[in-house]
C-alpha positions as CSV (number, residue, x, y, z in Angstrom):
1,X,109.8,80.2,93.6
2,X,112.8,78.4,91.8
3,X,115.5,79.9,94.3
4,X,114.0,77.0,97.0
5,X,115.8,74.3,94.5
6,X,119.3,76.0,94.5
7,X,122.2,74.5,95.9
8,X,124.5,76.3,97.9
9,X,127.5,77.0,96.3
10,X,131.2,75.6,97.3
11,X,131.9,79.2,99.3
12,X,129.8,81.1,101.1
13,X,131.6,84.4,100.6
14,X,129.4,86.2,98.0
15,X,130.2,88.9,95.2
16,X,129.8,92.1,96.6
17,X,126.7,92.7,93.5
18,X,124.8,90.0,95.4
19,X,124.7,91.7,98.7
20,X,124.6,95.2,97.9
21,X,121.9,96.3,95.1
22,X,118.7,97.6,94.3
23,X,116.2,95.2,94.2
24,X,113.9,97.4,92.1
25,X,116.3,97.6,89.2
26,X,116.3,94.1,88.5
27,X,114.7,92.7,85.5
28,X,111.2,90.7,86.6
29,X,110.7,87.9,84.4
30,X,107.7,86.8,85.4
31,X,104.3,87.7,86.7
32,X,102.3,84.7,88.6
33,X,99.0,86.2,86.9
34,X,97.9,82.9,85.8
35,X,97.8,81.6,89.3
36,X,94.5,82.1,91.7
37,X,93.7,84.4,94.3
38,X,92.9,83.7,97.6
39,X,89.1,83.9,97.8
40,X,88.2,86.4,100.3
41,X,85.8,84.4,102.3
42,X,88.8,82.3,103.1
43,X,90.7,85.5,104.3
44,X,88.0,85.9,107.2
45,X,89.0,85.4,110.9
46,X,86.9,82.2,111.3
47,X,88.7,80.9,107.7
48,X,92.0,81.2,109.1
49,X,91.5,79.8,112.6
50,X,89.7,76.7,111.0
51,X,93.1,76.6,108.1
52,X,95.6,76.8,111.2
53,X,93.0,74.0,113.3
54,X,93.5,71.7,111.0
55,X,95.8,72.0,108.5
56,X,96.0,71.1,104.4
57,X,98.2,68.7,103.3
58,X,101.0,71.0,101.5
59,X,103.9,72.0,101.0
60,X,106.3,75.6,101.1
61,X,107.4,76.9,97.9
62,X,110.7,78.3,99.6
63,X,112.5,77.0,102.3
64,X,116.2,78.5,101.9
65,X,117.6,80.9,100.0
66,X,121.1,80.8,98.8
67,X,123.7,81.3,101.5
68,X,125.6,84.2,100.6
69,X,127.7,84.9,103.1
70,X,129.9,82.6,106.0
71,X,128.1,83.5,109.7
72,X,126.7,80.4,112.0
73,X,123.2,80.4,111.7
74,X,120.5,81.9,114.4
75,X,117.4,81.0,115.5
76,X,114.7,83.6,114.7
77,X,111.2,84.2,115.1
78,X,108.9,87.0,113.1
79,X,105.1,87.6,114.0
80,X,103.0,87.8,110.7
81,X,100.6,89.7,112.0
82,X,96.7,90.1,110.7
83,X,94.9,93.2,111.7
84,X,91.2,92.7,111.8
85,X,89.7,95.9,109.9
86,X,86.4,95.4,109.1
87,X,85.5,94.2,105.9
88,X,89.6,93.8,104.7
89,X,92.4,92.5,107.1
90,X,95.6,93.2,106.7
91,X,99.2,92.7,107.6
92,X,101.3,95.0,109.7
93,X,104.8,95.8,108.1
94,X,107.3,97.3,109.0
95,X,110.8,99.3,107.3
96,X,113.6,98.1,108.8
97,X,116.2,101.2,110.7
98,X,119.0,102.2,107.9
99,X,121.4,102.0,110.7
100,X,120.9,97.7,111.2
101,X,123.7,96.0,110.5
102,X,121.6,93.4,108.4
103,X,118.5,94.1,105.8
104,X,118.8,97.8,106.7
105,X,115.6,99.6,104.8
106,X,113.8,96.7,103.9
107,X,110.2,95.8,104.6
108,X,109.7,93.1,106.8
109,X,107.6,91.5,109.3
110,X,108.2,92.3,113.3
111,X,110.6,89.7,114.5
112,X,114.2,88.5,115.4
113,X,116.4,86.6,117.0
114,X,115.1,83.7,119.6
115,X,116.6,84.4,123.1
116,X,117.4,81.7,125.3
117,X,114.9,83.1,127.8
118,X,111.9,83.0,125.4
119,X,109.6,79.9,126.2
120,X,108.6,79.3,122.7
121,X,108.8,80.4,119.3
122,X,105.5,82.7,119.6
123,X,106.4,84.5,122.9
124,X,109.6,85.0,120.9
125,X,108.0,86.7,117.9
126,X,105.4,88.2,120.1
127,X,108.2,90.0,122.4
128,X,110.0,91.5,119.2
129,X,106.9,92.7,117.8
130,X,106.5,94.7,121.2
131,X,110.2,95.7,121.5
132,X,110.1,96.8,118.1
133,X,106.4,98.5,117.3
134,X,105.1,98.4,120.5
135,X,102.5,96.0,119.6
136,X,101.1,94.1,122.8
137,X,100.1,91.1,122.8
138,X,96.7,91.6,124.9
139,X,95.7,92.4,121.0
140,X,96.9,89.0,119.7
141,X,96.0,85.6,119.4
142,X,98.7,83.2,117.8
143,X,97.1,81.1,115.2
144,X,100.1,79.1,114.5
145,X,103.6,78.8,112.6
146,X,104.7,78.0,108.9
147,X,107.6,76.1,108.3
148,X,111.0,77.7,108.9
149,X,112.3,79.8,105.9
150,X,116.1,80.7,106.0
151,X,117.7,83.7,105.0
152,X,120.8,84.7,102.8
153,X,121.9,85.9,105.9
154,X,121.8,82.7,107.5
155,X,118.9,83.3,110.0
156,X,116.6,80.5,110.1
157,X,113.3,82.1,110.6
158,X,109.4,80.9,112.0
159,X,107.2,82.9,110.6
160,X,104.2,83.3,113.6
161,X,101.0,83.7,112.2
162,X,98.2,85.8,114.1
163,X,95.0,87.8,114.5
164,X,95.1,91.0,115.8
165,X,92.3,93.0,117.3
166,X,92.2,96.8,116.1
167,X,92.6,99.5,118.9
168,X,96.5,99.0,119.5
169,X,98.5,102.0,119.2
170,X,102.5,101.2,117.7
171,X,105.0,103.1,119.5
172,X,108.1,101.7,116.8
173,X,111.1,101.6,118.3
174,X,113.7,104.6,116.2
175,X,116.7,102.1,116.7
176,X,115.0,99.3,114.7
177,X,112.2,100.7,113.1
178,X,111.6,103.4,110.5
179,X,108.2,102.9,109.7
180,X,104.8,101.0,110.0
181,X,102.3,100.3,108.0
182,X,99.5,97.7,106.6
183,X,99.1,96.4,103.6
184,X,95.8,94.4,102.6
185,X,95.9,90.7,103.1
186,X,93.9,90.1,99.7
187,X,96.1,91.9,97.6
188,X,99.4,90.1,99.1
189,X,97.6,86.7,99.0
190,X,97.0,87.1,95.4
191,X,99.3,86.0,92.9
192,X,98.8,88.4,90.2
193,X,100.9,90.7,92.3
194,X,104.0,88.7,92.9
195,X,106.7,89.6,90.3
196,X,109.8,87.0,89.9
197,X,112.9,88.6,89.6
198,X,116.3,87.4,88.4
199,X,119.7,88.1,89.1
200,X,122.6,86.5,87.3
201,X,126.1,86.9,88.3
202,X,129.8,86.5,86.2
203,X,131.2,84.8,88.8
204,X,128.2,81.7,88.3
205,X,126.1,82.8,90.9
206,X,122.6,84.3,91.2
207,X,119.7,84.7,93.1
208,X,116.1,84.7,92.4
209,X,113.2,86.4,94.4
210,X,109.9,87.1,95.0
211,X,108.6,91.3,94.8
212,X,105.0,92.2,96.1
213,X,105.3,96.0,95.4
214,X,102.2,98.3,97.3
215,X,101.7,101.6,96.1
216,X,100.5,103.0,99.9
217,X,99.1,106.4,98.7
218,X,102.3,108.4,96.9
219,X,104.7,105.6,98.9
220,X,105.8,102.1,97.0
221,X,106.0,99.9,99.6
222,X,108.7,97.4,97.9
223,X,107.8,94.4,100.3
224,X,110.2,91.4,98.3
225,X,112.9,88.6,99.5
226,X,112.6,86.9,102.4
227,X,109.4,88.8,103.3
228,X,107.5,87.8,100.5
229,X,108.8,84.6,99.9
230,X,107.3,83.8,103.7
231,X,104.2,85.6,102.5
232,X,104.7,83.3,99.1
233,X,104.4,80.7,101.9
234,X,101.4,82.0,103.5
235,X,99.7,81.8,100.2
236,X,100.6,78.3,99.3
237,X,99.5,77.3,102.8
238,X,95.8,79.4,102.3
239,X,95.5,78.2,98.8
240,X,95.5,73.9,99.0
């Protein structure tokens, strides 16, 4: 995704239409249909474990978005977590709590800030996927970590890849958490289903993203931004 290459501009105080706005009302301009799935054998438990053992020589698409607004960056950790169905895995989501004060009602991934009494970036992303869904990690095994993607917001996040056994039950958290929910890993990891969007502002600045809608039953899931640019990521990563 382009928005990787973009230099930040001279301030960091962004026009309010940058910060507040639907996402779904912006123009997509492109449809990665000419890139390749994932093939689905490489989707398998074994696949990824071997991927994560020893990994490709590659490189992220995104690494930063634009900074849109002056705070001093945080640490952050988010588990990207793989449920082992049978047959399909897929990845547990979640919709952010109206009520945070930052990406309130947006899908993302279980995660947050790295405390100073975590021991590592995993037990980090694997105690905010407990405080916040309820998931336990006696259902988890870490296969490893992408490389850090940093938000608008200034959060510079790990994304913590996993496996995760079936037979937990998600208790989500109200304060953080509306809702919870998977979403197939085939149909994120292929590219026909990421739509580019484009955003241009009068004041000469803009910003770019990634969308990876999923219609769950009568629900679209609207998973875009940071989310899927880490799941972009995750694709590049499962692709070399």
């Amino acid at each position: 995704m382009q928005s990787a290459a973009v230099v930040e501009p001279a301030t960091t105080v962004a026009p309010a239409s940058l910060l507040s706005f639907d996402p779904r009302a912006v123009p997509v301009v492109a449809v990665d249909r000419d890139l390749p799935a994932v093939a689905r054998m490489h989707l398998l438990p074994d696949a990824l474990r071997a991927r994560f053992a020893t990994p490709p020589d590659w490189s992220p698409e995104t690494r930063r978005e634009p900074r849109l607004m002056d705070r001093a960056p945080a640490q952050a950790a988010v588990l990207v977590p793989i449920v082992l169905h049978d047959g399909e895995p897929t990845v547990l989501l979640t919709e952010r709590a109206s009520r945070m004060t930052t990406h309130s009602g947006q899908i993302a991934f279980p995660g947050g800030r790295v405390d100073p009494e975590d021991a590592n970036i995993a037990a980090a992303a694997l105690r905010e996927a407990w405080e916040e869904v309820g998931l336990s990690a006696e259902y988890v095994e870490v296969l490893g970590s992408l490389p850090t993607y940093t938000t608008v917001t200034s959060f510079i996040v790990t994304p913590v890849v996993a496996l995760v056994q079936p037979g937990f039950e998600l208790q989500p958290n109200p304060e953080e958490v509306a809702d919870a929910f998977e979403v197939p890993l085939a149909f994120l990891m292929n590219p026909a289903n990421h739509r580019r969007h484009a955003m241009p502002d009068p004041v000469g600045m803009s910003r770019e993203w990634l969308s990876m809608p999923y219609q769950d039953g009568a629900t679209e899931r609207f998973v875009w931004g940071a989310t899927a640019g880490m799941l972009r990521n995750l694709y590049r990563f499962l692709i070399a």
